[in-house]
C-alpha positions as CSV (number, residue, x, y, z in Angstrom):
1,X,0.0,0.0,0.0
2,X,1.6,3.4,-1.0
3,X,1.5,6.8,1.1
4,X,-1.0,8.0,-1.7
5,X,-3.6,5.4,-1.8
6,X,-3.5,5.4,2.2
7,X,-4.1,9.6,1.7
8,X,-7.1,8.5,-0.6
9,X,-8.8,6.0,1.9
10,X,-8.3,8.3,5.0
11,X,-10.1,11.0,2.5
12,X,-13.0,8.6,1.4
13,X,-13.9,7.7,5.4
14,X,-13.5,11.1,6.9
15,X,-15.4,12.6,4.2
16,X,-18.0,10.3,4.3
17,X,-17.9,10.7,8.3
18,X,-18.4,14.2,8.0
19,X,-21.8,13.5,5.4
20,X,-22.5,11.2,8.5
21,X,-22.2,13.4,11.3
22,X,-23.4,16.5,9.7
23,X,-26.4,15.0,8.7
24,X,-27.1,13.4,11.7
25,X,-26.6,16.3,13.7
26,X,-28.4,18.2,11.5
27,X,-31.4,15.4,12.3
28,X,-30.7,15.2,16.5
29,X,-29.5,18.5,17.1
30,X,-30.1,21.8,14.7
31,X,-33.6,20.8,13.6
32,X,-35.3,20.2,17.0
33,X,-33.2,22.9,18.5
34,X,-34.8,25.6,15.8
35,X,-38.3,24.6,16.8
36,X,-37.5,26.5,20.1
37,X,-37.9,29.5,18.5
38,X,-41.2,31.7,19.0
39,X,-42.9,31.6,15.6
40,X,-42.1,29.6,12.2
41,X,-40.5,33.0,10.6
42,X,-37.9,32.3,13.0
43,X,-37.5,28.6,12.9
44,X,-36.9,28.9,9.6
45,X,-34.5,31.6,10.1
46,X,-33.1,29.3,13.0
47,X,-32.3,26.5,10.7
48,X,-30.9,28.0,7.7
49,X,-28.6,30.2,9.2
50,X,-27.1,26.7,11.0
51,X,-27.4,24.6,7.4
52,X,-26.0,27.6,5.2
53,X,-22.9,27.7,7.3
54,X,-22.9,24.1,7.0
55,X,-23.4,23.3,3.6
56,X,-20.5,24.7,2.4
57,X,-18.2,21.8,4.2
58,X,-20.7,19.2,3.4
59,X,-20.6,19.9,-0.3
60,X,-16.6,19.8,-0.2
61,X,-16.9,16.4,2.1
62,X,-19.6,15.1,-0.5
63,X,-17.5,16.3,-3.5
64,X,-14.1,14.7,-2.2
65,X,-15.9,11.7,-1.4
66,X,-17.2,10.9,-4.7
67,X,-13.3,11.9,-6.0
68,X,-11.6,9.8,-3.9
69,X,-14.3,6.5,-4.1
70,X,-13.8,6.7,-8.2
71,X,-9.6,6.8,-7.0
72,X,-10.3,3.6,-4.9
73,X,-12.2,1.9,-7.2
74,X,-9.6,2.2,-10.5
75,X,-6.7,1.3,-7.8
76,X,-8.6,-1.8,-7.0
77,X,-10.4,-2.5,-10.4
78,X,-8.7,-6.3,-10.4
79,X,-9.8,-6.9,-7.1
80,X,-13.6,-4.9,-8.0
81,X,-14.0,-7.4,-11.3
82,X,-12.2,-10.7,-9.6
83,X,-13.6,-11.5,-6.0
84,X,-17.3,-11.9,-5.8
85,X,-17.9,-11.0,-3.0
86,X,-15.9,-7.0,-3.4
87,X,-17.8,-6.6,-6.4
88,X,-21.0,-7.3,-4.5
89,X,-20.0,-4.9,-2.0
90,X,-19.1,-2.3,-4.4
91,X,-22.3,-2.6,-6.3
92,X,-24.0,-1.8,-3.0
93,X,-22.0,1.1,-1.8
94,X,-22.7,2.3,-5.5
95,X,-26.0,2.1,-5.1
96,X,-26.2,3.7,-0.8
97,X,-23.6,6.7,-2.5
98,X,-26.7,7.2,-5.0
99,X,-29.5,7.4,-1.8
100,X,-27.4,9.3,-0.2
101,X,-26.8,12.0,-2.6
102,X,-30.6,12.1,-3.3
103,X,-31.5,12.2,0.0
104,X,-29.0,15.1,0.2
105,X,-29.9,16.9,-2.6
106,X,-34.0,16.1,-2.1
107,X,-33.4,17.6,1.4
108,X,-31.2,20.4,0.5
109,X,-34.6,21.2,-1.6
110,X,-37.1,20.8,0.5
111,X,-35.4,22.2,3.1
112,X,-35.1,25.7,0.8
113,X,-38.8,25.2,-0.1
114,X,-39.9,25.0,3.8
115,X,-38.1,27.8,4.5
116,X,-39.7,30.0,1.7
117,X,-43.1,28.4,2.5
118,X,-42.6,29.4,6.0
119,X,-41.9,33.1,5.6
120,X,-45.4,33.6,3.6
121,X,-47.4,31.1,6.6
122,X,-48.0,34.0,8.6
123,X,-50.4,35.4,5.7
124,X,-51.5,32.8,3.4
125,X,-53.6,29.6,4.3
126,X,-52.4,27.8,0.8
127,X,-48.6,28.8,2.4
128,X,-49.7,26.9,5.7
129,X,-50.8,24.2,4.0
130,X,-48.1,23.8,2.2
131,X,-45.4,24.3,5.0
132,X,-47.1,21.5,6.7
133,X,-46.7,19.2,3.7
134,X,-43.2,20.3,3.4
135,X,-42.3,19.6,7.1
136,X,-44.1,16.3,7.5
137,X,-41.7,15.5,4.3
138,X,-38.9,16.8,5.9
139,X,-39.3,14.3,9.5
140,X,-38.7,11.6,7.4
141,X,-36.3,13.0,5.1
142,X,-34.0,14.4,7.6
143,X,-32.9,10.7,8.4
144,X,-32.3,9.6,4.9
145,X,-28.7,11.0,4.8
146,X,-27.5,9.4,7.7
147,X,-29.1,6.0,7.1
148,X,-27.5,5.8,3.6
149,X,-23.9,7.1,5.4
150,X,-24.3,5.5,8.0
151,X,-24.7,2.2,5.8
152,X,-21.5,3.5,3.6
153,X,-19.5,3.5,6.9
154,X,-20.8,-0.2,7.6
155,X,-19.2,-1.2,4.1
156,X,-16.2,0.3,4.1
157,X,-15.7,-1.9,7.5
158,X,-16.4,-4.8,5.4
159,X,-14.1,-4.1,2.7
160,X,-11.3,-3.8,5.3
161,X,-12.0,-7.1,6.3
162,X,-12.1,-8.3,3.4
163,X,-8.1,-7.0,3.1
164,X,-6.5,-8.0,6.2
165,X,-4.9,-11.5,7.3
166,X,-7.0,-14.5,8.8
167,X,-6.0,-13.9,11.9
168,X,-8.0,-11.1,14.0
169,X,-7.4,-9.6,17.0
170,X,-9.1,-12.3,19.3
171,X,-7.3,-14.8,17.4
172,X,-4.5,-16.6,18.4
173,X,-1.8,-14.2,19.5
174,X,1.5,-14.4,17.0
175,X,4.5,-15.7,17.6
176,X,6.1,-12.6,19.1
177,X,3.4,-12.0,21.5
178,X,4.2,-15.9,23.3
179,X,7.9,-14.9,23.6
180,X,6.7,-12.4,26.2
């Protein structure tokens, strides 16, 4: 393994952790904290303030993680097309990277929608309506991200499995451990 494609893998998991933990955050922490506020003008205000000064890092994370997954992929394309069960695996994370940027982007839009359907609630029953709608799509969409991440994260741990030696660390200790 060279420095390089170790530099690639570190940037593929922290990037995707940092999908992972923004989102989640965002799910456990920013959303319920901006329904403290005193009406929905400033919930909404709440929110965006926290995800516009977030979005910027998760786009680079999201971004660098697609970069550096297409890096690992053509340094292991033998391994990718040869072993069943890393093709498998790829296929899937393929497929979770795909939720999880249309979870992203699906609530990166609704969450601009809500927030322009909030400021015109105050005044407008279709608005209302419609911010309702939004939110109630929103619950559930909040969670997507970190699912599909979180899912990303559990594949990647299977992949390094996949790469290491027979022996784990409850296994039988090597040779240099009995000398002690």
């Amino acid at each position: 393994m060279t420095l390089s494609s170790t530099a690639i893998r570190a940037t593929h998991l922290v990037t995707n952790a940092a999908w992972f933990g923004g989102s989640l955050m965002g799910a456990v922490g920013l959303n319920p904290a901006a329904r403290e506020g005193d009406d929905e003008r400033e919930r909404a205000q709440i929110s965006d303030r926290g995800w516009n000064a977030w979005g910027p890092v998760q786009g680079a994370a999201i971004g660098l993680h697609l970069l550096s997954g297409l890096a690992i992929v053509a340094d292991n394309r033998r391994r990718t097309v040869l072993h069943p069960p890393t093709t498998v695996a790829v296929v899937l994370k393929t497929a979770l990277t795909g939720a999880a940027l249309a979870a992203s982007a699906a609530a990166y839009v609704n969450g601009a929608h809500l927030g322009q359907a909030q400021e015109k609630a105050d005044d407008d029953p279709a608005a209302r309506r419609r911010t309702k709608e939004l939110a109630d799509r929103m619950r559930w969409l909040q969670w997507a991200t970190p699912v599909a991440t979180g899912g990303l994260l559990v594949l990647d741990a299977y992949l390094g499995e996949q790469q290491r030696g027979a022996a784990g660390l409850l296994d039988r200790p090597t040779s240099w451990l009995r000398r002690r």
